[in-house]
C-alpha positions, 0 to 999 in steps of 0.5 A, spaced: 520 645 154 527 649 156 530 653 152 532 660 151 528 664 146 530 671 142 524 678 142 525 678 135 522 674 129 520 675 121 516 673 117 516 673 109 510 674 106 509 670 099 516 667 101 516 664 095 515 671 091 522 673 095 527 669 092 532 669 085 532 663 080 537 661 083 534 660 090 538 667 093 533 671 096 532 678 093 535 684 096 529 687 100 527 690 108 525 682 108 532 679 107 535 686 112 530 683 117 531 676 117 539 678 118 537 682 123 533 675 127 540 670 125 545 676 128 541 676 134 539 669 135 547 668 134 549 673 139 544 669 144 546 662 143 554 666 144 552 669 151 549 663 153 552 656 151 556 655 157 551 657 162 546 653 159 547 648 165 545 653 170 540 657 166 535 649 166 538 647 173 531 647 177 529 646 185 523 640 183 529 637 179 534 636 184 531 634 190 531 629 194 524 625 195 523 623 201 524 616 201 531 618 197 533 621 203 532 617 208 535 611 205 541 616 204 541 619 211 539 613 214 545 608 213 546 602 218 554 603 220 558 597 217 
């Protein structure tokens, strides 16, 4: 699998404890962090959307096997 990942994570203990009647989590260190991981996940996702061709490009993926380039070197003249 490919794919960029953050050095940041959160996790919510008793998460069901965390959240309003109307389903907004309360103000705590718990909803800080978890704006921390969202802004940096965005600031990632941002710096990396348009090189994302680049950074997954791999060697093993792109050659050529042996039969595949002898087919295309080896053409008989028309």
């Amino acid at each position: 699998m490919r794919m960029i990942t953050i050095p940041n994570q959160s996790s919510v203990a008793k998460a069901f404890l965390e959240f309003e009647e109307d389903g907004c989590i309360k103000p705590s260190a718990y909803y800080d962090r978890l704006v921390d991981v969202m802004e940096e996940l965005v600031k990632f996702t941002q710096m990396t959307r348009y090189v994302a061709p680049y950074l997954v490009d791999r060697y093993s993926e792109r050659k050529e096997s042996a039969e595949e380039l002898s087919k295309r070197v080896n053409q008989e003249s028309i």
